[in-house]
MIDRENZA-491672 format. One record per residue (C-alpha): residue number from 1; residue in three letters; x, y, z. Coordinates in Angstrom, 2 decimals. Layout:
N
 num residu       X       Y       Z
 NUM    ala       X       Y       Z
...
END
This chain:
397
 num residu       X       Y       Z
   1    unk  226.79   96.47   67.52
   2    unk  228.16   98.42   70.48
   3    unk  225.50   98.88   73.21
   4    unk  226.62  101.71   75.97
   5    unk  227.61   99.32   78.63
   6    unk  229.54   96.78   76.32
   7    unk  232.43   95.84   78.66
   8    unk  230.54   96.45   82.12
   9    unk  230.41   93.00   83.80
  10    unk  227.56   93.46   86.79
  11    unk  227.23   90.38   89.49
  12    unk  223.50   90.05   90.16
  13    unk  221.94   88.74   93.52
  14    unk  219.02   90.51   93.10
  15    unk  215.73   88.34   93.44
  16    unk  211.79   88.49   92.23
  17    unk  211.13   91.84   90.64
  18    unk  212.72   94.86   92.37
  19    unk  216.79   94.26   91.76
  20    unk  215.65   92.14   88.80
  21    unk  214.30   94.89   86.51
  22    unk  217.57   96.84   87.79
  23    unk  220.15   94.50   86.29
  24    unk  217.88   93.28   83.29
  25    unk  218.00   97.30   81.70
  26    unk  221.65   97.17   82.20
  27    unk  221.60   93.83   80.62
  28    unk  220.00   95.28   77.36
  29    unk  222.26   98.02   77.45
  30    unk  225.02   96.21   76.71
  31    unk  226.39   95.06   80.26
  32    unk  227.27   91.38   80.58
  33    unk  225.01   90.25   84.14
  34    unk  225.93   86.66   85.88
  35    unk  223.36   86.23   87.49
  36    unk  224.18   84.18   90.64
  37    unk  221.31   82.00   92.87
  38    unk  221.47   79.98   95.37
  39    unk  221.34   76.24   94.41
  40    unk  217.62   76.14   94.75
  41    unk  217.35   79.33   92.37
  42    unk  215.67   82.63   93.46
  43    unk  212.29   82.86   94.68
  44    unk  210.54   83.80   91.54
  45    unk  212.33   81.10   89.48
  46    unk  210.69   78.63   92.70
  47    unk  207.62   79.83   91.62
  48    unk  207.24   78.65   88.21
  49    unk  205.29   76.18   88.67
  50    unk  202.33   78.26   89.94
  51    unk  200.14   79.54   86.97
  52    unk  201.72   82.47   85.20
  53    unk  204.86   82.72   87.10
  54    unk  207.30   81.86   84.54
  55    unk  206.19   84.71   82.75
  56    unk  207.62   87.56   85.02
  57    unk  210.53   85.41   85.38
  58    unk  211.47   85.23   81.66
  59    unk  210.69   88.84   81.24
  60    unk  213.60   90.06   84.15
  61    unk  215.91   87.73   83.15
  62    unk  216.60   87.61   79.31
  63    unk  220.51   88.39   77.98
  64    unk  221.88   87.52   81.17
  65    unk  223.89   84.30   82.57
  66    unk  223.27   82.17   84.70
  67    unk  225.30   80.66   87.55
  68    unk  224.46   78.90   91.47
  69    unk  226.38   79.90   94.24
  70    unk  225.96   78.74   97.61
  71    unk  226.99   81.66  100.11
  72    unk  226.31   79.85  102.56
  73    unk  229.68   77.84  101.93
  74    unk  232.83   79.62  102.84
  75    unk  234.35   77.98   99.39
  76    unk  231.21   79.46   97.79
  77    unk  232.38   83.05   99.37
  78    unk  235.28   82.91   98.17
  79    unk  234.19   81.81   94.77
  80    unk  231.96   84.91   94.84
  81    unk  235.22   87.03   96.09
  82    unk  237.05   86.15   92.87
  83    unk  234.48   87.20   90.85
  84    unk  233.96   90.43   92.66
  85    unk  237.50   90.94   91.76
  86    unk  236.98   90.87   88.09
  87    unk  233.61   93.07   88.37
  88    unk  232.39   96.43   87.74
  89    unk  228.80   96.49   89.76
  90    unk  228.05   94.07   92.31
  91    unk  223.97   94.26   93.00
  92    unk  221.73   92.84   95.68
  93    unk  218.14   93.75   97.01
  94    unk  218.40   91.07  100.47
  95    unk  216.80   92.41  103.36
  96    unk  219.09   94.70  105.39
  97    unk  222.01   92.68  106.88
  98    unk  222.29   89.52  105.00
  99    unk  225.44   90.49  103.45
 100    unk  226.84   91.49  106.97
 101    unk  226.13   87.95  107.93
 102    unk  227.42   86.36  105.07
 103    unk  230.64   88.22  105.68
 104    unk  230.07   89.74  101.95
 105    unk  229.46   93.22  103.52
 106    unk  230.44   96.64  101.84
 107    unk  234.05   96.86  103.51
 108    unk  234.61   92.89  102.57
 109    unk  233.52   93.65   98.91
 110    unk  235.60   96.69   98.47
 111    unk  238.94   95.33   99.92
 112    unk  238.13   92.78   97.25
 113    unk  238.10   95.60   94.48
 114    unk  238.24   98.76   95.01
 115    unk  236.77  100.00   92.27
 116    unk  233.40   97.62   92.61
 117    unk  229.89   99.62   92.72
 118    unk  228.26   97.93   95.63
 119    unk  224.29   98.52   94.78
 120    unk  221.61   97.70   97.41
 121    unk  218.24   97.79   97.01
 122    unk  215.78   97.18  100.28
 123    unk  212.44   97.78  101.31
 124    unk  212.77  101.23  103.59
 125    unk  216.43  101.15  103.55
 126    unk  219.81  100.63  105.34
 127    unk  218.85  102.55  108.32
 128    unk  215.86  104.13  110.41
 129    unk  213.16  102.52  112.35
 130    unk  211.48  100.39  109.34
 131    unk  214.51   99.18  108.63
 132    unk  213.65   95.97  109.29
 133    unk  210.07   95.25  108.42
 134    unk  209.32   92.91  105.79
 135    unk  209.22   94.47  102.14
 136    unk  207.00   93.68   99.44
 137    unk  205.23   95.56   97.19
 138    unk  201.83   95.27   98.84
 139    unk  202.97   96.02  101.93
 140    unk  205.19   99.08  100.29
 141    unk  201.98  100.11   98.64
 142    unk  200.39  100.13  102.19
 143    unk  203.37  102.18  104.08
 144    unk  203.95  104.94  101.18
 145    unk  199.76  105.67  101.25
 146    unk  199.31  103.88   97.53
 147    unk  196.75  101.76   99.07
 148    unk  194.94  104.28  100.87
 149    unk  194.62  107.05   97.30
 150    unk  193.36  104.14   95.09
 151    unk  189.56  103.30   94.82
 152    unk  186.34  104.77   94.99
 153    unk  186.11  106.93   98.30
 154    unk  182.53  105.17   99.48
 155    unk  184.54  101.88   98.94
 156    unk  187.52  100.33  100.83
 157    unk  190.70  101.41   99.56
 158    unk  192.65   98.65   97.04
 159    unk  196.22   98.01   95.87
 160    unk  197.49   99.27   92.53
 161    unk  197.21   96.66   90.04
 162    unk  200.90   96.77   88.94
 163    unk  203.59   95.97   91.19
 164    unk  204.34   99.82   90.62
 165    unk  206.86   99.67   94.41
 166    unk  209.14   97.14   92.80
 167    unk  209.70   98.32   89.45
 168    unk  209.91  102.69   90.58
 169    unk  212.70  100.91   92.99
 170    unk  214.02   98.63   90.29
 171    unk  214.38  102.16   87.62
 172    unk  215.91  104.22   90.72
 173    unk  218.69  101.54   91.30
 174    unk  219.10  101.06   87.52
 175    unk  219.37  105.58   87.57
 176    unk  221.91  104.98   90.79
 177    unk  224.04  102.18   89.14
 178    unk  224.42  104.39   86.28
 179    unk  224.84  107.20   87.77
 180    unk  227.88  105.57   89.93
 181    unk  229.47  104.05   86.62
 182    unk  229.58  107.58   85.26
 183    unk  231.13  109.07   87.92
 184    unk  233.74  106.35   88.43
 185    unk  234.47  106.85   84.73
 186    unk  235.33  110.68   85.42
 187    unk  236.74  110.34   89.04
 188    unk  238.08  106.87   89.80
 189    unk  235.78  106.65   92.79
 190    unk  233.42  103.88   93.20
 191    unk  231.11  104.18   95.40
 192    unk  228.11  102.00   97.73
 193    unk  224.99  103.28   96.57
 194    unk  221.07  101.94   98.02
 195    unk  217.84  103.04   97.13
 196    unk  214.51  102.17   98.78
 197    unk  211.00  101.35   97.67
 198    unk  209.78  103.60   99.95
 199    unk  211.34  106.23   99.10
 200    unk  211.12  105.63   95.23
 201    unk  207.42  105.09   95.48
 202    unk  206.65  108.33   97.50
 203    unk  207.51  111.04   94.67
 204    unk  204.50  109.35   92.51
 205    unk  201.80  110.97   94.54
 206    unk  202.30  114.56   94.13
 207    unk  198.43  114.58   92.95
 208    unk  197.17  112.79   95.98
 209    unk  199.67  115.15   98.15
 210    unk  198.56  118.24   96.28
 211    unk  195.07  117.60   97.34
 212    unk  195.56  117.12  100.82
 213    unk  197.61  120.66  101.17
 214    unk  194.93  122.05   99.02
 215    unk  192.04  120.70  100.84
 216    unk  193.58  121.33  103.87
 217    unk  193.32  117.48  104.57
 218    unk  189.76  117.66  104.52
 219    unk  189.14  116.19  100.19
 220    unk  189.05  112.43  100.45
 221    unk  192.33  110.72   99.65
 222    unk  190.40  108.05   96.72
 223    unk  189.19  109.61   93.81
 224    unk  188.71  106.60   91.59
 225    unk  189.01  107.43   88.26
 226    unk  189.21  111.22   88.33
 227    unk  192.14  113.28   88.44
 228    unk  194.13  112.51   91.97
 229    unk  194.81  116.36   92.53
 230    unk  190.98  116.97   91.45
 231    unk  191.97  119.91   89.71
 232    unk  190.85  118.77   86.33
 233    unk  187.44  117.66   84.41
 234    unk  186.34  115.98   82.56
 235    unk  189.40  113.64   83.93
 236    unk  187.67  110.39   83.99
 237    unk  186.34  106.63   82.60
 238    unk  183.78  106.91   80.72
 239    unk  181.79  104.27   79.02
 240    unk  180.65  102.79   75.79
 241    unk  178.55  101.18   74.17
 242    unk  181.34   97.90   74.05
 243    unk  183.56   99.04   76.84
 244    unk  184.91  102.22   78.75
 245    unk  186.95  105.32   77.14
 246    unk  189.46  107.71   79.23
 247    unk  188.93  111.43   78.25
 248    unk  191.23  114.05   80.27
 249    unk  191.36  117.84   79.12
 250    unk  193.95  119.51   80.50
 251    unk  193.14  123.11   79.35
 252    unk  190.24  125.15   77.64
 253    unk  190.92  124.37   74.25
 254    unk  191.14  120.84   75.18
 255    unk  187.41  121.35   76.58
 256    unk  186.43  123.15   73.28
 257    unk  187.30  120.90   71.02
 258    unk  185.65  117.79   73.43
 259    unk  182.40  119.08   72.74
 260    unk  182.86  120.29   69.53
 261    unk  183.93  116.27   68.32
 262    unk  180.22  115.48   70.64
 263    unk  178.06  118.22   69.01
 264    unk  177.39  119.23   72.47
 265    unk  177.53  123.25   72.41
 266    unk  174.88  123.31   75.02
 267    unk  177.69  122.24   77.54
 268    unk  180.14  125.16   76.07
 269    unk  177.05  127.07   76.55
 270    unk  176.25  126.10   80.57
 271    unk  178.00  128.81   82.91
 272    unk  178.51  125.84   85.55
 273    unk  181.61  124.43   82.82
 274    unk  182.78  127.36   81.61
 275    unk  186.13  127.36   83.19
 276    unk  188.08  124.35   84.61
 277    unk  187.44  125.63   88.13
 278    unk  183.91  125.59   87.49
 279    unk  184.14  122.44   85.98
 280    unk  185.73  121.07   88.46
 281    unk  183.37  122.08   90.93
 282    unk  180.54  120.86   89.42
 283    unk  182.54  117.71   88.75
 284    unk  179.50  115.43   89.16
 285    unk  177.14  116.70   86.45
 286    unk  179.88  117.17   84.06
 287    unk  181.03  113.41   84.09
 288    unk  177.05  112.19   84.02
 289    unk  176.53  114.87   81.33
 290    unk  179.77  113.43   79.23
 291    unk  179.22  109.78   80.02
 292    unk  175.04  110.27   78.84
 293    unk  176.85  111.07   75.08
 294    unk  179.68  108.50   75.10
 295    unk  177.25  105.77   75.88
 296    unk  175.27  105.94   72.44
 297    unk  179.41  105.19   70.64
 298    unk  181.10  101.93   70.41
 299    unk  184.75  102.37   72.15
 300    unk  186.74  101.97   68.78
 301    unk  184.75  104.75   67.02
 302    unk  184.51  107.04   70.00
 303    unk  188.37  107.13   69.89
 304    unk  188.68  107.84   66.56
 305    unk  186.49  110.48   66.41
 306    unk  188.05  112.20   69.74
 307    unk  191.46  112.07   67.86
 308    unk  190.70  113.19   64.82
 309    unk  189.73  116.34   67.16
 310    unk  192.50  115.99   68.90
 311    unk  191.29  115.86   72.14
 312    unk  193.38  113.33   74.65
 313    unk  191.98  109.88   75.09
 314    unk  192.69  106.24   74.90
 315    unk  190.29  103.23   74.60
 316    unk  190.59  101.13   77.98
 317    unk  192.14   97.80   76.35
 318    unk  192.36   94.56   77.97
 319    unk  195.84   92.90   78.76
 320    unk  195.25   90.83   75.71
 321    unk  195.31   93.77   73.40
 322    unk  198.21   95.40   75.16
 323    unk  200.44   91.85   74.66
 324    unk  199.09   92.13   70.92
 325    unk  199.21   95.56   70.15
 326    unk  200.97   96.37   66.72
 327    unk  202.97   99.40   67.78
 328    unk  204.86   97.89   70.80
 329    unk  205.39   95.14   68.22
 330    unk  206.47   97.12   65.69
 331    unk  208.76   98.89   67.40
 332    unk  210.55   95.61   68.70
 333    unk  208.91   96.66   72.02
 334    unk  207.13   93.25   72.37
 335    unk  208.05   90.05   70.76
 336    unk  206.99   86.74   70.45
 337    unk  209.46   84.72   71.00
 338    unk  209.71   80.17   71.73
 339    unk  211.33   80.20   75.22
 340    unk  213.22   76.84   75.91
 341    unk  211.43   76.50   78.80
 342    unk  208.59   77.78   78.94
 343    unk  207.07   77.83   75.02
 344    unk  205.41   80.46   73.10
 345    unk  205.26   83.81   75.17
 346    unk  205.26   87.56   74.40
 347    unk  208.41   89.59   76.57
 348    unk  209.10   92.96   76.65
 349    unk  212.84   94.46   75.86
 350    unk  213.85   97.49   77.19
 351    unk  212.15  101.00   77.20
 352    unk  215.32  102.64   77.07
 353    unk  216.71  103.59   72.85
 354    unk  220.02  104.14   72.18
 355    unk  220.78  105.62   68.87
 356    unk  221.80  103.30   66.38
 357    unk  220.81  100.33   68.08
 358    unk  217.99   97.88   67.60
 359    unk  216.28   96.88   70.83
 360    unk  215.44   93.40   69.55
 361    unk  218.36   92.58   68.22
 362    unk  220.38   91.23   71.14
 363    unk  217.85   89.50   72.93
 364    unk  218.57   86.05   74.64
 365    unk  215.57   84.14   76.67
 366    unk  215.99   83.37   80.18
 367    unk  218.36   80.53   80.54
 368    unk  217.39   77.45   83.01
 369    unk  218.92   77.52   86.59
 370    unk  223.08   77.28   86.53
 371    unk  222.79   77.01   82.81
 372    unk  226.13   78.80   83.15
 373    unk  228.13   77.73   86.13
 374    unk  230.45   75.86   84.85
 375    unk  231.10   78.35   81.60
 376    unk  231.64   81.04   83.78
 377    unk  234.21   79.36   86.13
 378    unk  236.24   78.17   83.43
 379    unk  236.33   81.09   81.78
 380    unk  236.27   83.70   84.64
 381    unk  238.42   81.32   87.75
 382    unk  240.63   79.54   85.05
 383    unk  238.88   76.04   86.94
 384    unk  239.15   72.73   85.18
 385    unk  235.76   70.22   84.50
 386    unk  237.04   68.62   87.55
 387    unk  237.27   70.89   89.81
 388    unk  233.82   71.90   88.86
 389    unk  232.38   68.83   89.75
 390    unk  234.21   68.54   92.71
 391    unk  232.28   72.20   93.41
 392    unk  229.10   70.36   92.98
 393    unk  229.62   67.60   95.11
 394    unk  230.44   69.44   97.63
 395    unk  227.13   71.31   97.45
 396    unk  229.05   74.51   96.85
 397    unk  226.99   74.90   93.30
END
């Protein structure tokens, strides 16, 4: 089958999950990624022996290959140099000025090949005063106020349980890369292109910003599990009888036909709920009055019953039911799959459908560190066995 980047061949630096997530989309979209680490590997491959951290690994790195370079070595430069020469996308998320001192900077790269898309992804970015902080996602989540607008607000604030800093960067270079490609494709102009966590993260908390222009900074900046803008209710967790339920009504009729599924009309009926800005201001006794009536239904039936009446929910589900759940399966979302390395594991493909295509089809695990090294310089650098091994033994591999 023909996936929209069949023919695109993308050199991938990139380490643990930010540039990772970048160059695994354009991996399932058809893009052939060598994915080049040092001779030690990348960090997150380092950390597979910890518990669980092969999983993230395998999930980033399916249908790509696999080669070590040492950049360090000015043969391993120029190794890297030839391949640039061959390449469409060139992508890297090192902390600002590695490249510079590898002599593998933008100007280096593009006297190699003109038409190369240099992508960069960083922490805060290329310039300005952060510039060189460290970047990781908790500390991202700390700069861009994530940390601060998540929790209860009598409680101290806590980090978002997914790594949401890497992975909004990791989409925004994958949009940029794209983005660049097309152009090219209509101009002939290839161009350097970076994107930041920082500044990828910050567009996700229009809520929390909406409250503090509304409130004139005075609302508190956590508001658990209500609505982040606090401009709806019932927005909220609510429990069960066997676990919690999340119920959000987004208009009037969404309110009607809540407690019409509850048999509730004496809340229709109270002049403190009768519009969302009531609601809303009486936000307290509308969530105890609520959670009092979802209490006395197990999760499973609550949900079907709120459905059927079309209100919006979702049963809160444990990571075990998400890696089981028969409609990411179904839709070759999820698999199960035996991973050479690492056994029997569940791994996403990609959220992105192309018409036509199958998202399962093409998928290849993860391959062990260099698995490709020598493939690739055969094929790519027209090098013999020998010359291979003489590579290796002179710790340029």
């Amino acid at each position: 089958m023909s996936y929209p980047f069949a023919g695109i061949t993308v050199l991938d630096l990139t380490q643990i999950y930010n540039g990772p997530y970048a160059t695994f989309l354009l991996a399932q979209a058809g893009a052939e990624v060598i994915k080049i680490e040092p001779p030690g590997g990348e960090h997150l491959r380092k950390r597979s022996g910890a518990s669980g951290a092969a999983m993230p690994f395998a999930m980033l790195n399916a249908n790509k290959r696999t080669m070590t370079l040492n950049l360090k070595a000015p043969r391993g430069r120029e190794l890297l140099l030839q391949l640039v020469e061959q390449s469409d996308v060139l992508v890297e998320n090192f902390a600002p000025g590695v490249m510079d001192r590898l002599n593998l900077g933008e100007k280096v790269l593009r006297e190699a090949n003109p038409r190369l898309i240099y992508a960069s992804g960083s922490g805060y970015g290329k310039t300005g005063p952060y510039r060189d902080y460290p970047a990781m996602d908790l500390t991202v989540q700390a700069m861009t106020g994530v940390i601060d607008t998540t929790g209860y607000p009598e409680d101290p604030p806590v980090k978002s349980g997914p790594a949401i800093a890497d992975f909004m960067a990791g989409i925004h270079l994958y949009g940029a890369i794209t983005t660049a490609l097309f152009e090219r494709e209509r101009t002939g102009q290839a161009r350097t292109i970076e994107v930041s966590m920082m500044e990828a993260v910050y567009p996700t908390l229009a809520s929390s910003l909406g409250l503090y222009y509304g409130s004139g900074g005075g609302a508190a900046a956590r508001t658990a599990n209500r609505h982040t803008g606090m401009s709806l209710c019932p927005y909220n967790v609510y429990p069960t009888s066997d676990g919690y339920i999340a119920i959000i009504t987004n208009n009037e009729q969404h309110w009607r036909w809540l407690v019409e599924a509850l048999k509730c009309p004496q809340l229709a009926e109270d002049e403190r709920f009768v519009t969302v800005k009531q609601r809303v201001f009486n936000m307290d006794a509308v969530d105890h009055a609520i959670a009092e009536i979802t209490r006395g239904y197990s999760k499973a039936a609550l949900f079907d019953l709120l459905i059927k009446n079309r209100v919006p929910c979702a049963p809160v589900r444990t990571l075990v039911e998400v890696v089981n759940d028969p409609h990411l399966h179904e839709r070759g979302s999820l698999r199960w799959i035996e991973h050479p390395e690492y056994g029997r594991i569940v791994v996403p493909t990609t959220p992105l459908r192309f018409s036509g295509e199958d998202a399962a089809v093409a998928y290849q695990p993860s391959a062990r560190l260099g698995a490709d090294t020598t493939a690739i310089l055969e094929e790519r650098l027209s090098l013999d066995a020998a010359q291979v091994e003489e590579l290796r033994a002179q710790q340029v591999l």
